[in-house]
Structure formats: structure tokens, C-alpha cells
PyMOL Python script that loads the backbone (N, CA, C, O; Angstrom):
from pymol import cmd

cmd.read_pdbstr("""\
ATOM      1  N   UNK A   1     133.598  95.976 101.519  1.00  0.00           N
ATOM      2  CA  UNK A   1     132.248  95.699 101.071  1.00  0.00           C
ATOM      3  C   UNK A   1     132.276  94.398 100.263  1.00  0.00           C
ATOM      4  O   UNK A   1     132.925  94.303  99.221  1.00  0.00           O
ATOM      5  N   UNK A   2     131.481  93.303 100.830  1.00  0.00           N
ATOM      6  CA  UNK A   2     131.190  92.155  99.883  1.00  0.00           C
ATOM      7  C   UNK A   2     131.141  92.330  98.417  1.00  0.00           C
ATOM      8  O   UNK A   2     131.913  91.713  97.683  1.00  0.00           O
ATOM      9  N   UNK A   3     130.433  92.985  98.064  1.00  0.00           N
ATOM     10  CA  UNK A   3     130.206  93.132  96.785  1.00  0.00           C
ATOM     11  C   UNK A   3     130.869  93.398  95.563  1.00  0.00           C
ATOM     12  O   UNK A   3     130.673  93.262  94.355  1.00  0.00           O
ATOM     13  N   UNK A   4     131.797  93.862  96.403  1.00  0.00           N
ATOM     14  CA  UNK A   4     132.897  94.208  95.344  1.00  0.00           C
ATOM     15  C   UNK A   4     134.431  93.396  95.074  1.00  0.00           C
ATOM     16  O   UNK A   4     135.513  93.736  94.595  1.00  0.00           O
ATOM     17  N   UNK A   5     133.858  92.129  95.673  1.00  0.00           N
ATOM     18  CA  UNK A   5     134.826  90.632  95.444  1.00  0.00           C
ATOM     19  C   UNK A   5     134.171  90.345  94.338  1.00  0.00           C
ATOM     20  O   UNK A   5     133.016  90.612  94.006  1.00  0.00           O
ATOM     21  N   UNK A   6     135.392  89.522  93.555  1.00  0.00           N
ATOM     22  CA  UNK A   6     134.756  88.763  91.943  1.00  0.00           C
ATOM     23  C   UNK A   6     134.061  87.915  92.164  1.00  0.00           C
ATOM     24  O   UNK A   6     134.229  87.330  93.234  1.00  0.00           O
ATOM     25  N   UNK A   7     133.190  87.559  91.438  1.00  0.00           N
ATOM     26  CA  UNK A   7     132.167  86.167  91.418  1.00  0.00           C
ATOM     27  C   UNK A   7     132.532  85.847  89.907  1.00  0.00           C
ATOM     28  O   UNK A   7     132.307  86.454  88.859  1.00  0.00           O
ATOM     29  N   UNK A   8     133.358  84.339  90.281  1.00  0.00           N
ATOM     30  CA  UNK A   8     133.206  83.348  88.925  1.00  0.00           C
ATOM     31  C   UNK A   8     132.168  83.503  88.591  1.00  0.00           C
ATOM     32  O   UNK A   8     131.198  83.637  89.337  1.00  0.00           O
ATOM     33  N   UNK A   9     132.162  83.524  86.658  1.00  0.00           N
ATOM     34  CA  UNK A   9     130.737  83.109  86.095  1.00  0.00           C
ATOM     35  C   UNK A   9     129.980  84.713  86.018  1.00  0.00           C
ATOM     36  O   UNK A   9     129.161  84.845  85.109  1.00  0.00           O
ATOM     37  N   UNK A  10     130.187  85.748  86.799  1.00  0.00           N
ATOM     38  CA  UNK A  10     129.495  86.842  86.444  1.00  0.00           C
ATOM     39  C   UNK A  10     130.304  87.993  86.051  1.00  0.00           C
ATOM     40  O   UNK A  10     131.487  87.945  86.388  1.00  0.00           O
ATOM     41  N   UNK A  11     129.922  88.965  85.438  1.00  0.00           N
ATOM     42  CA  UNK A  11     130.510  89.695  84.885  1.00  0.00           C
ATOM     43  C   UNK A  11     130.564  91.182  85.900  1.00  0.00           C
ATOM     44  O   UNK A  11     129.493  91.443  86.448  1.00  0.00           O
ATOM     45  N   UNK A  12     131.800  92.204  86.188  1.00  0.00           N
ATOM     46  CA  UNK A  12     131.717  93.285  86.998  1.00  0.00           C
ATOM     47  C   UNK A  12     131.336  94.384  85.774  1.00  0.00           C
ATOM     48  O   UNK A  12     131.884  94.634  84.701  1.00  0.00           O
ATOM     49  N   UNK A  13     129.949  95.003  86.551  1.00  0.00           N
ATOM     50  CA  UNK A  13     129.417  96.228  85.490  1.00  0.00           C
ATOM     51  C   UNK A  13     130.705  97.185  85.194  1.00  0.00           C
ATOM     52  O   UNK A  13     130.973  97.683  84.100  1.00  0.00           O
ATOM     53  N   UNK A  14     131.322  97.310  86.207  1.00  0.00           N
ATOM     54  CA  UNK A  14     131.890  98.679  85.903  1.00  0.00           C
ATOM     55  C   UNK A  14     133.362  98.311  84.315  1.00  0.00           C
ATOM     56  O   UNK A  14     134.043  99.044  83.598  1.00  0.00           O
ATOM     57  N   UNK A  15     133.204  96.929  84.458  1.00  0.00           N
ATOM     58  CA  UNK A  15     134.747  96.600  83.451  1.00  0.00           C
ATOM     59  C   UNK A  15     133.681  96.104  82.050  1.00  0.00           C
ATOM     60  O   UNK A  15     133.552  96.701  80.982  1.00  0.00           O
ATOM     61  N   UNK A  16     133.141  95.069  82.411  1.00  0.00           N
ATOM     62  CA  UNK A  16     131.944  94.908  81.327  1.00  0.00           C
ATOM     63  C   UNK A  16     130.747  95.849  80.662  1.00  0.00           C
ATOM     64  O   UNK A  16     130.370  95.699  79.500  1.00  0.00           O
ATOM     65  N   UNK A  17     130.220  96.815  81.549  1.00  0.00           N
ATOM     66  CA  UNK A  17     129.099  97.461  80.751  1.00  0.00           C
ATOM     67  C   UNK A  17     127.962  96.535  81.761  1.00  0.00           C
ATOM     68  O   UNK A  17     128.035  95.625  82.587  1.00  0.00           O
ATOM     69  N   UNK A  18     126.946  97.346  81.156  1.00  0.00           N
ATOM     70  CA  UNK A  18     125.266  96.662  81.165  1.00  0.00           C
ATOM     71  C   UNK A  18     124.730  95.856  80.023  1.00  0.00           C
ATOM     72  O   UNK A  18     125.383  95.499  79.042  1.00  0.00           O
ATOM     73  N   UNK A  19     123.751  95.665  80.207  1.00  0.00           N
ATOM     74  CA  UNK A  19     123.136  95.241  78.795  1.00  0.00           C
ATOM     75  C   UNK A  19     122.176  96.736  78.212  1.00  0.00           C
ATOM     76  O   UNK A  19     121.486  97.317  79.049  1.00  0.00           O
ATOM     77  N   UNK A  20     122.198  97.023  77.412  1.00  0.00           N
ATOM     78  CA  UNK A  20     121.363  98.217  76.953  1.00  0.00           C
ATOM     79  C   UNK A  20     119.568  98.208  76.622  1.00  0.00           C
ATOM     80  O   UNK A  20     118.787  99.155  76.536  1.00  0.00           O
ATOM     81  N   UNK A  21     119.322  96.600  76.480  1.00  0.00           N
ATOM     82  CA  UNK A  21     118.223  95.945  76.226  1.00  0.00           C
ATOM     83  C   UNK A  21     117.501  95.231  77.590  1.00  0.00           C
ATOM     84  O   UNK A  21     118.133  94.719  78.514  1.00  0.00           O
ATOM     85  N   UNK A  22     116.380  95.301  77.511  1.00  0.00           N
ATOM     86  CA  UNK A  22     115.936  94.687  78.537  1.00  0.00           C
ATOM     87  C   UNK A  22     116.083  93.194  78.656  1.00  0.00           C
ATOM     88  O   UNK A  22     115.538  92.569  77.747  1.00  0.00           O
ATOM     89  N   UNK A  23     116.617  92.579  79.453  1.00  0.00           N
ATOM     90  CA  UNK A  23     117.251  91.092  79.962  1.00  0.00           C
ATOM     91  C   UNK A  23     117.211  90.452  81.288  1.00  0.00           C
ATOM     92  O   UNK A  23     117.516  91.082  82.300  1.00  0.00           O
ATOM     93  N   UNK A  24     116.883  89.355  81.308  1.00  0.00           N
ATOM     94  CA  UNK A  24     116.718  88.896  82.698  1.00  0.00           C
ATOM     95  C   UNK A  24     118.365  88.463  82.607  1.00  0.00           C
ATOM     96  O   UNK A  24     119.106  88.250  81.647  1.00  0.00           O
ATOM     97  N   UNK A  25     118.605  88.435  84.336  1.00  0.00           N
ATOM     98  CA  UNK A  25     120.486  88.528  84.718  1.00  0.00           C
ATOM     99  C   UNK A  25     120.103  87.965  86.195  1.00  0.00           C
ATOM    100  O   UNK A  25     118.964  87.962  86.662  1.00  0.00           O
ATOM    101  N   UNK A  26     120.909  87.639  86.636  1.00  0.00           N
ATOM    102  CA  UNK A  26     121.102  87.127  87.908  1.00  0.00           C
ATOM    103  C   UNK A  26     122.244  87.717  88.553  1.00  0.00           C
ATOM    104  O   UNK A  26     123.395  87.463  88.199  1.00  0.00           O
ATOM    105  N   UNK A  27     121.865  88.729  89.767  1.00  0.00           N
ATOM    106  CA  UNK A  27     122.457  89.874  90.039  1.00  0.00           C
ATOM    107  C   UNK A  27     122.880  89.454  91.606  1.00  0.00           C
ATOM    108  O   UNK A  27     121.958  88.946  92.245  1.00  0.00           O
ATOM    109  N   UNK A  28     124.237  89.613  92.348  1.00  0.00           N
ATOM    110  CA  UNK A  28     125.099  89.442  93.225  1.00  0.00           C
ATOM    111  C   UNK A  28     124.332  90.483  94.342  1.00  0.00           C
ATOM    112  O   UNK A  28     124.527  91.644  93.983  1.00  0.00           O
ATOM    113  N   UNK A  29     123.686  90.423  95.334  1.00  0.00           N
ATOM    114  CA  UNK A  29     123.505  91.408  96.451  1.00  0.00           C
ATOM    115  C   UNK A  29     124.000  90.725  97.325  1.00  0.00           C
ATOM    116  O   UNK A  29     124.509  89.635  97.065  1.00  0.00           O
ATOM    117  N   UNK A  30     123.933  91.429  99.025  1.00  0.00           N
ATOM    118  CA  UNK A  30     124.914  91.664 100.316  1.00  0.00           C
ATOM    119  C   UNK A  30     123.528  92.411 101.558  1.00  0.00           C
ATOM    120  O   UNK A  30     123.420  93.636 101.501  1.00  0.00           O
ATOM    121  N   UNK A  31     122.917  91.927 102.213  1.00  0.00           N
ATOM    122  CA  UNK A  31     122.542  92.640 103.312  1.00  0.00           C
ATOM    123  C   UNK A  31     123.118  92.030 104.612  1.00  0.00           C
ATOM    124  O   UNK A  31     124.093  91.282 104.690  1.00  0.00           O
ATOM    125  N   UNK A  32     122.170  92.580 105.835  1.00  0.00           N
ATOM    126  CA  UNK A  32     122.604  91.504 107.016  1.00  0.00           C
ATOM    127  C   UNK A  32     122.542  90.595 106.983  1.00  0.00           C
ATOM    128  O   UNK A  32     123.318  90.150 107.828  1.00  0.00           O
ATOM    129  N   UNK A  33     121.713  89.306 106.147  1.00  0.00           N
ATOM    130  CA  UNK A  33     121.642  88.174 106.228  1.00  0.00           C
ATOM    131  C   UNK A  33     122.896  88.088 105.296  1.00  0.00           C
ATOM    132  O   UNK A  33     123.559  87.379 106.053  1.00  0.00           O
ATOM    133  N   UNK A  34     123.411  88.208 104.621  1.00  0.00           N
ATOM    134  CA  UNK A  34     124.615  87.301 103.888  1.00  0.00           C
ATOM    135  C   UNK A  34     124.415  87.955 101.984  1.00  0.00           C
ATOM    136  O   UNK A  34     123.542  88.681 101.509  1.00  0.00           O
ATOM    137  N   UNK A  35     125.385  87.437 101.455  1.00  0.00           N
ATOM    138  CA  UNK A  35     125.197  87.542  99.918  1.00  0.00           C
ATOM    139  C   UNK A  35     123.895  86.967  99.620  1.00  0.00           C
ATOM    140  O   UNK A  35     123.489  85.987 100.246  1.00  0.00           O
ATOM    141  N   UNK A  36     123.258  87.491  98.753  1.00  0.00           N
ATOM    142  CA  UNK A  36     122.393  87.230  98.079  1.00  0.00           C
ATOM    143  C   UNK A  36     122.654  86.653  96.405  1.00  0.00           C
ATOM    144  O   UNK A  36     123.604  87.289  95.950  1.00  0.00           O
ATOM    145  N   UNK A  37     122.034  85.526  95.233  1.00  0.00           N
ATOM    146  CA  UNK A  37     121.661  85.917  94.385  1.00  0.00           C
ATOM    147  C   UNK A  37     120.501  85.606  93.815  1.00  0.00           C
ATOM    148  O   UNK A  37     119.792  84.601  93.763  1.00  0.00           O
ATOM    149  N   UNK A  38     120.469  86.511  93.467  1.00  0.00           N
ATOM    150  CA  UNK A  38     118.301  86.955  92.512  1.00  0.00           C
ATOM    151  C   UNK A  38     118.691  87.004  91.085  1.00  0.00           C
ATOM    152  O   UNK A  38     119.576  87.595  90.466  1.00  0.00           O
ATOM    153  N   UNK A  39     117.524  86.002  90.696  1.00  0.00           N
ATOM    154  CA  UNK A  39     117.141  86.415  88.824  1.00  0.00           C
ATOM    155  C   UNK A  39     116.555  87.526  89.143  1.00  0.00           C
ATOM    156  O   UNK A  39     116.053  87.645  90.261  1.00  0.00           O
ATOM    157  N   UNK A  40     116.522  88.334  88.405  1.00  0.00           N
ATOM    158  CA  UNK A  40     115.717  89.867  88.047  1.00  0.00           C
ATOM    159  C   UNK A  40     115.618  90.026  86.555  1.00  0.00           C
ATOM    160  O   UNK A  40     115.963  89.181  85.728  1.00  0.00           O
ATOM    161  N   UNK A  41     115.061  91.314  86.290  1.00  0.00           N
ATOM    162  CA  UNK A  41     114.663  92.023  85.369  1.00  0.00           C
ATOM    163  C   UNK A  41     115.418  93.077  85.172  1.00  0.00           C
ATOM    164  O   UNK A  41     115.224  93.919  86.049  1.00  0.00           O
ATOM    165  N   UNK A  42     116.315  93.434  84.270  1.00  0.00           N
ATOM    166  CA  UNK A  42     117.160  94.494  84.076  1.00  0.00           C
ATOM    167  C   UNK A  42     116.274  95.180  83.443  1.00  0.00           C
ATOM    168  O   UNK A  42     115.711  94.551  82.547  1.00  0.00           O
ATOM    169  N   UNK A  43     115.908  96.389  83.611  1.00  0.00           N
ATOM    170  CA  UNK A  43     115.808  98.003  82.802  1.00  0.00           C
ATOM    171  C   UNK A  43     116.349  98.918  82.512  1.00  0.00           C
ATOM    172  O   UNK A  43     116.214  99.992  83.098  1.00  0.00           O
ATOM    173  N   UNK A  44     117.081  98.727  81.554  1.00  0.00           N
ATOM    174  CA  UNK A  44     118.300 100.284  81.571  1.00  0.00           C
ATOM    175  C   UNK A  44     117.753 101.654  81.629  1.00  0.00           C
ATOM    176  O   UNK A  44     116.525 101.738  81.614  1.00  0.00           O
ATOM    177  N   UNK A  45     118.357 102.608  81.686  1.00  0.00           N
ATOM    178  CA  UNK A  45     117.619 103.771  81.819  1.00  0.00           C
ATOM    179  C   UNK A  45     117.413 104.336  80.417  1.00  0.00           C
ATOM    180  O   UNK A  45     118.362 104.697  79.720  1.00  0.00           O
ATOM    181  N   UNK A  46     116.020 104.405  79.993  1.00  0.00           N
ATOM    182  CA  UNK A  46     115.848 105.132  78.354  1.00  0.00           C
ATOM    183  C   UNK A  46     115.465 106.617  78.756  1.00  0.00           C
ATOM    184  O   UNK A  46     114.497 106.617  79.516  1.00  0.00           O
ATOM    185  N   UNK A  47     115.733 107.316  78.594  1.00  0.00           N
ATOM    186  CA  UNK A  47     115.646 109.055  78.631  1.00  0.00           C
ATOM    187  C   UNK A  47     114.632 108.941  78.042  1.00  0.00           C
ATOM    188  O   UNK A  47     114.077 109.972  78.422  1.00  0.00           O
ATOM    189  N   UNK A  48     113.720 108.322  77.179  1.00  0.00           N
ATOM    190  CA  UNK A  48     112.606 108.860  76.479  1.00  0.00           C
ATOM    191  C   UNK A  48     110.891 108.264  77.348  1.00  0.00           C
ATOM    192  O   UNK A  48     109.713 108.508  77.086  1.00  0.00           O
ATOM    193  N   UNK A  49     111.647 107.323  78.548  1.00  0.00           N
ATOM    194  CA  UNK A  49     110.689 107.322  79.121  1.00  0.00           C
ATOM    195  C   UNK A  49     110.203 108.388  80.375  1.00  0.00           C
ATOM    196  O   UNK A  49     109.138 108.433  80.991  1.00  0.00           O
ATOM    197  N   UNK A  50     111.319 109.141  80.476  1.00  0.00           N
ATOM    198  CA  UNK A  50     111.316 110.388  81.639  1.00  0.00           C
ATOM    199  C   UNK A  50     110.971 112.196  80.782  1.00  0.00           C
ATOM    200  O   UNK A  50     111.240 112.484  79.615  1.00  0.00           O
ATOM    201  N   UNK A  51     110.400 113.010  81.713  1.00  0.00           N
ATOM    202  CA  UNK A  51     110.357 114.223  81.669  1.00  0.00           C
ATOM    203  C   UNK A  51     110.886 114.792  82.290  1.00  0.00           C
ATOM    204  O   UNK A  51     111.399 114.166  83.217  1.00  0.00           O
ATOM    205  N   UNK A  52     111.129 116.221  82.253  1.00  0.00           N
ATOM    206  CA  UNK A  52     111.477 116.914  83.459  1.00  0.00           C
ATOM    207  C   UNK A  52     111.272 116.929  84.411  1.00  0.00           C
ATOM    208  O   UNK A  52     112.113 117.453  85.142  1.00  0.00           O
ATOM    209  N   UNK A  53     110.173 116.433  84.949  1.00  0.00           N
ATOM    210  CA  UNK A  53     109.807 116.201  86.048  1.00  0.00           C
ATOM    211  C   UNK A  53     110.256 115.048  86.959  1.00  0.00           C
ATOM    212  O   UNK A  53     110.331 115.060  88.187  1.00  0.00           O
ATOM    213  N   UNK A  54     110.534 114.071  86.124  1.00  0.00           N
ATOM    214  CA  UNK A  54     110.852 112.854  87.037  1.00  0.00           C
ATOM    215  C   UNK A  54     112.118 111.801  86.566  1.00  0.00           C
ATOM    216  O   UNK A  54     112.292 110.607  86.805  1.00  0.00           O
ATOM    217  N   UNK A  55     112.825 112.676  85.878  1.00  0.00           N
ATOM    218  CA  UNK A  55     113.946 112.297  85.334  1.00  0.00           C
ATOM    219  C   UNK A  55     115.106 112.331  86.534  1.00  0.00           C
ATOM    220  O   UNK A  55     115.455 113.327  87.167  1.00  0.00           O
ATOM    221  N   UNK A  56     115.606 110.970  86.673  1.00  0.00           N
ATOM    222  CA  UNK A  56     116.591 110.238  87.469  1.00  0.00           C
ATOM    223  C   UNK A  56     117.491 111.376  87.398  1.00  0.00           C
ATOM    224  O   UNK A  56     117.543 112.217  86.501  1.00  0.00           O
ATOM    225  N   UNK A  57     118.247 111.295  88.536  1.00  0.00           N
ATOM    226  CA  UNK A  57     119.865 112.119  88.790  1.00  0.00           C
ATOM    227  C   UNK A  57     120.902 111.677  87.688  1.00  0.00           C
ATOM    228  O   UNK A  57     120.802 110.652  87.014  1.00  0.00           O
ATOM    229  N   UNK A  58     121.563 112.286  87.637  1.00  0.00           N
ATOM    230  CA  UNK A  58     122.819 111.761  86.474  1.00  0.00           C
ATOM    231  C   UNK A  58     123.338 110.862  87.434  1.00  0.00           C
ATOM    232  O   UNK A  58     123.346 110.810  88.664  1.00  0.00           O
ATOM    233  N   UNK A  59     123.987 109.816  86.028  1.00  0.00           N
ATOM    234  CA  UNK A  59     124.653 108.681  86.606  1.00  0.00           C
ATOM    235  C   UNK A  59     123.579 107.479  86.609  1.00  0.00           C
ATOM    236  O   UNK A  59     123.992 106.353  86.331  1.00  0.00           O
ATOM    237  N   UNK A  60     122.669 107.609  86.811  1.00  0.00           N
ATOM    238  CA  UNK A  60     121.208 106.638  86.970  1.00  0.00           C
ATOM    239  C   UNK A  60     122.004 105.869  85.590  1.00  0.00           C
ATOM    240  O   UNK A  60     122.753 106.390  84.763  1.00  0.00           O
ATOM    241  N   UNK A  61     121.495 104.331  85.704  1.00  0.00           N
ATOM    242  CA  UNK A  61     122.166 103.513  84.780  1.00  0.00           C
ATOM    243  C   UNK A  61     120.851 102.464  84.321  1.00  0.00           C
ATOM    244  O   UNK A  61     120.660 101.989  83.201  1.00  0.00           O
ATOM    245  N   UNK A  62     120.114 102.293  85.426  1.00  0.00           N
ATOM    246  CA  UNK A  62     118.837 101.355  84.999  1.00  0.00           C
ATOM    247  C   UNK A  62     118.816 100.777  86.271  1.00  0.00           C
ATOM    248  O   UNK A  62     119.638 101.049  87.145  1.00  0.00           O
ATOM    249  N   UNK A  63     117.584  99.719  86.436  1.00  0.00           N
ATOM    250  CA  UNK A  63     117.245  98.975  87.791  1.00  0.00           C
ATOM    251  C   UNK A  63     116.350  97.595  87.265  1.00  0.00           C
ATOM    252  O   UNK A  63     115.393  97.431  86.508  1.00  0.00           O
ATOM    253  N   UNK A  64     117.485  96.429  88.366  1.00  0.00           N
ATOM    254  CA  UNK A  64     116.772  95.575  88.429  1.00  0.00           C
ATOM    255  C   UNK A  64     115.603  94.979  89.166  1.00  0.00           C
ATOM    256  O   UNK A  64     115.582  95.296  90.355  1.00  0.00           O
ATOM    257  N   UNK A  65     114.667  94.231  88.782  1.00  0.00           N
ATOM    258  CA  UNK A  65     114.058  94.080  89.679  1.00  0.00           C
ATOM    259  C   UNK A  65     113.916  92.556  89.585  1.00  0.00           C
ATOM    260  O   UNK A  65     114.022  91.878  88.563  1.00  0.00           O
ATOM    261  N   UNK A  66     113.551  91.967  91.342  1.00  0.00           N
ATOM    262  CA  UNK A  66     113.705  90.660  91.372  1.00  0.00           C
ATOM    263  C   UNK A  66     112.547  89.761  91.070  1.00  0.00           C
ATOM    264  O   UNK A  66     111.595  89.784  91.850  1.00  0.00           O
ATOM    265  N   UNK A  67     112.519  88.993  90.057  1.00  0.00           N
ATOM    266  CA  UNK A  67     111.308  88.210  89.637  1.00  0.00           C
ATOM    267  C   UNK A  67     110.788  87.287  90.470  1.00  0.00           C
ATOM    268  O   UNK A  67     109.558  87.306  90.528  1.00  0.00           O
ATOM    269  N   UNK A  68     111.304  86.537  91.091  1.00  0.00           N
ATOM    270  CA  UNK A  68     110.841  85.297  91.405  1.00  0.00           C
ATOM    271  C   UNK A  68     111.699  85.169  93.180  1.00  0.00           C
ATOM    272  O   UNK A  68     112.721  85.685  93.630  1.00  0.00           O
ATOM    273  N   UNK A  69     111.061  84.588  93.545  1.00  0.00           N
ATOM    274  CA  UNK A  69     111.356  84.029  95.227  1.00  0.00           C
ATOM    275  C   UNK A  69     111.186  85.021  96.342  1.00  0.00           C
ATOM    276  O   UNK A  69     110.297  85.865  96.228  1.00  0.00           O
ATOM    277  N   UNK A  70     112.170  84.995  97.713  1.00  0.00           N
ATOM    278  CA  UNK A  70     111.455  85.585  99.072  1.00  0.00           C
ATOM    279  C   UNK A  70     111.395  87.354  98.387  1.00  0.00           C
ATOM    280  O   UNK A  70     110.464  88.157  98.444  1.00  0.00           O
ATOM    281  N   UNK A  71     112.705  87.499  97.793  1.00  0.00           N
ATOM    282  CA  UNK A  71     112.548  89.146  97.429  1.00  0.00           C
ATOM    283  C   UNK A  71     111.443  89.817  96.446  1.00  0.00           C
ATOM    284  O   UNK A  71     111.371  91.040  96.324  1.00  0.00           O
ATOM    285  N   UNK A  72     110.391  88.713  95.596  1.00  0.00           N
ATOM    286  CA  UNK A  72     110.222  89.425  94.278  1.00  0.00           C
ATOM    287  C   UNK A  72     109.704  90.419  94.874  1.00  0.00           C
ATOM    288  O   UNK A  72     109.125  90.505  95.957  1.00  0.00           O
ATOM    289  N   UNK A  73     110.121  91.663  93.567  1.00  0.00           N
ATOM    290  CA  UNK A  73     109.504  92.725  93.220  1.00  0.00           C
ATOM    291  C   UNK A  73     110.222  93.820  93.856  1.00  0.00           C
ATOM    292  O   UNK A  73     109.771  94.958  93.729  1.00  0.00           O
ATOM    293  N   UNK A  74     111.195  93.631  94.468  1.00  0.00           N
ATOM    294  CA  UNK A  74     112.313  94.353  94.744  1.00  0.00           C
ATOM    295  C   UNK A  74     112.946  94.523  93.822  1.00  0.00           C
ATOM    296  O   UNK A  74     113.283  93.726  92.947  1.00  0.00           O
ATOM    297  N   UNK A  75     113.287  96.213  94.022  1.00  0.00           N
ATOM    298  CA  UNK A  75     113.889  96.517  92.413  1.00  0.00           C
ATOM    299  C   UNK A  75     115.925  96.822  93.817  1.00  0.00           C
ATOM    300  O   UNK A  75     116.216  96.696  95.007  1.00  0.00           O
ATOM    301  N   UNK A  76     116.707  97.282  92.352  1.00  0.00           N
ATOM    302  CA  UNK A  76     117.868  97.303  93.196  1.00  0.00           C
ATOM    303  C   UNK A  76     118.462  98.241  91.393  1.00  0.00           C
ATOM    304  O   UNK A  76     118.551  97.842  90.232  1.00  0.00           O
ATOM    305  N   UNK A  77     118.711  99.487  92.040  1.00  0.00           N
ATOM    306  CA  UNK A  77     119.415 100.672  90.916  1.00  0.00           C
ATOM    307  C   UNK A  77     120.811 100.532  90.883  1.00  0.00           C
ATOM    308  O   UNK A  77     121.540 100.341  91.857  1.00  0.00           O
ATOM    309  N   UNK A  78     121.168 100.645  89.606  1.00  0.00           N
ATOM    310  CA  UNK A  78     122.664 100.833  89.179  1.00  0.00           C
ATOM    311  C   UNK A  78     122.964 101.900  88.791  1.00  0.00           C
ATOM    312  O   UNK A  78     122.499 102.433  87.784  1.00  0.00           O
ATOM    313  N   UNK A  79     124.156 102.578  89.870  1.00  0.00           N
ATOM    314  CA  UNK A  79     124.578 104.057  89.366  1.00  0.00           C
ATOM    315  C   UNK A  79     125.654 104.294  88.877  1.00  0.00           C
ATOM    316  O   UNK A  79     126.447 103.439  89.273  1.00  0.00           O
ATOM    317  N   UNK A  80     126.129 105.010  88.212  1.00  0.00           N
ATOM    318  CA  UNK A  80     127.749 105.429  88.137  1.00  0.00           C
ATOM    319  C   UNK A  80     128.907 105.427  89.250  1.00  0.00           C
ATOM    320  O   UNK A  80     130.056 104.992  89.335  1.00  0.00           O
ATOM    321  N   UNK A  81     128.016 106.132  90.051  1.00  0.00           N
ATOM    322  CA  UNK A  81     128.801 106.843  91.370  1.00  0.00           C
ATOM    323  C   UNK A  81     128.651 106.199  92.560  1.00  0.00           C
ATOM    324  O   UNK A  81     128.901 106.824  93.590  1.00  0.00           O
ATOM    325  N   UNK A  82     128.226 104.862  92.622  1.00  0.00           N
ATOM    326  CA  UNK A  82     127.659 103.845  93.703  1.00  0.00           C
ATOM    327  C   UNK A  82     127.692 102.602  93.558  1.00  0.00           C
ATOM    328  O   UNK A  82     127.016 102.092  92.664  1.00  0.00           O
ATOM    329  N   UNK A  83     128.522 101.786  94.440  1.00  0.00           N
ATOM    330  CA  UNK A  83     128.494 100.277  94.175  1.00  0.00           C
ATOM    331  C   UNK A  83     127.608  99.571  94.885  1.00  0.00           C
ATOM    332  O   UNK A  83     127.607  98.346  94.765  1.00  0.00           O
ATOM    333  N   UNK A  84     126.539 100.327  95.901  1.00  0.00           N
ATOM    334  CA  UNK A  84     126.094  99.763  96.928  1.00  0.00           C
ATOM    335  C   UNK A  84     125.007  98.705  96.896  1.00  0.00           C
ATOM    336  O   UNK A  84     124.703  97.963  97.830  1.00  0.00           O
ATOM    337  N   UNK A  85     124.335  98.751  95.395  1.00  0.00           N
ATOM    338  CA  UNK A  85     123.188  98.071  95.186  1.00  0.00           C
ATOM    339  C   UNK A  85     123.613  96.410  94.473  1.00  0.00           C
ATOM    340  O   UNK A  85     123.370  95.309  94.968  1.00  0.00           O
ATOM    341  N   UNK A  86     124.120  96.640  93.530  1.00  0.00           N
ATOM    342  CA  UNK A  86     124.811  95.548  92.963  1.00  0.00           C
ATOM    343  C   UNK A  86     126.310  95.746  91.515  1.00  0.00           C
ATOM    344  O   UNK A  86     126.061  96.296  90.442  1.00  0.00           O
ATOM    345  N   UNK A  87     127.215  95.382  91.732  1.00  0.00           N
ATOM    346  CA  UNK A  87     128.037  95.297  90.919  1.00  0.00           C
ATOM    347  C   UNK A  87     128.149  93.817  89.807  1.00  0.00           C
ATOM    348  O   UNK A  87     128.396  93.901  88.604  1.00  0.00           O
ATOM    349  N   UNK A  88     127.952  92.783  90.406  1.00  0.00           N
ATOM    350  CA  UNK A  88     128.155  91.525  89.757  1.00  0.00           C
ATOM    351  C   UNK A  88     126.828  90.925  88.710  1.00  0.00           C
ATOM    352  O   UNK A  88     125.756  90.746  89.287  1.00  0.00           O
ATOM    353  N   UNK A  89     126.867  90.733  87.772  1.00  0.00           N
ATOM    354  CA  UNK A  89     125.172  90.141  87.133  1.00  0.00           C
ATOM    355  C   UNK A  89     126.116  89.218  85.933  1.00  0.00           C
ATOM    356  O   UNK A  89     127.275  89.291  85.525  1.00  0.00           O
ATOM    357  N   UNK A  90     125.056  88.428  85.667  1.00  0.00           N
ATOM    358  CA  UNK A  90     125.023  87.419  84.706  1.00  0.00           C
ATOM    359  C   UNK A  90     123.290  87.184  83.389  1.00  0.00           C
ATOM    360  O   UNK A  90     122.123  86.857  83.606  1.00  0.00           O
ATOM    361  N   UNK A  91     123.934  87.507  82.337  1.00  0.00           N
ATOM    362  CA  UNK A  91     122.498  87.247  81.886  1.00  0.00           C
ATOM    363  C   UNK A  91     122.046  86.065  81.608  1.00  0.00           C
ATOM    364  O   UNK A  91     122.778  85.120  81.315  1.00  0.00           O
ATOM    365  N   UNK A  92     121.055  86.025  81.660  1.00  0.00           N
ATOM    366  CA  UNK A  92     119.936  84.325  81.397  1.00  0.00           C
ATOM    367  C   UNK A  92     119.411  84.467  80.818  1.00  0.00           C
ATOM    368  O   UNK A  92     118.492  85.287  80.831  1.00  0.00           O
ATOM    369  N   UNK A  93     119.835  83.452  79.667  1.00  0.00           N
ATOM    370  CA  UNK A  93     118.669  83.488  78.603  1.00  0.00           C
ATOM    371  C   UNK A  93     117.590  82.955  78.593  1.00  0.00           C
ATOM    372  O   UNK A  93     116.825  83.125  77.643  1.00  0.00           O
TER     373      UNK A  93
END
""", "prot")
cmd.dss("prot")
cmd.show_as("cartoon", "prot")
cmd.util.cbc("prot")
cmd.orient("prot")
């Protein structure tokens, strides 16, 4: 899987962490067309915005979503148990 090669310059969630705060990052994706990278919008996951009802699976970590260009508004989730969405990000200040 692409994604899970290093990218100079960005940091791997699983050795680094997330950010816990909301932050724009520029996040490493992979479809059929080729690697991708997108500025987005990081949201970590706050438990106090969920109920029982609609509270994420364990492992749920937060989701970015892409601000600007062909993807915006595509979000892309970070899990514990899944590398498939994105592993690599960089924050922008």
C-alpha cells in the first residue's frame, strides 16, 4: 500500500500522534489516479460532541476534511485499526 511509504517533511500518525486541537495539515492520500496531497481540516474526535446514538466505533481518531481544490469537502477518517484513509499529515500554520 502506497501510503504507508515515508514522506519527507510529514509526520507518520501512528509514531507521532495527531494533533488533539483543531488544525489545518496537509494529509498524504492514494486512489486510482496516483498519491494525492490535500490541505484539510483536522477534527479529532471529542466524545462530548456524540451520544449514544451516534457515537463513532472505537478506535475512531477524528477526520479530515479537504478545504480547498478538485476534492473539497471530502472528509477522509483516521482509525486505530486502519491505515487505509491516510497515515502521513503535516500541519500548516
Amino acid at each position: 500500500m502506497k501510503n504507508l511509504e515515508k514522506r519527507n517533511g510529514f509526520k507518520n500518525r501512528h509514531i507521532d500522534g495527531l494533533p488533539t486541537e483543531k488544525v489545518n495539515m496537509k494529509v498524504v492520500t492514494n486512489d486510482v489516479d496516483g498519491e494525492h496531497i490535500m490541505l484539510c481540516e483536522w477534527k479529532p474526535f471529542n466524545k462530548q460532541e456524540y451520544n449514544s446514538e451516534n457515537m463513532p466505533a472505537n478506535g475512531y481518531l477524528g477526520t479530515v476534511k479537504v478545504i480547498e481544490g478538485q476534492f473539497n469537502g471530502i472528509g477522509f477518517h483516521a482509525w486505530e485499526q486502519n491505515n487505509s484513509e491516510f497515515i502521513y499529515y503535516s500541519v500548516v500554520n
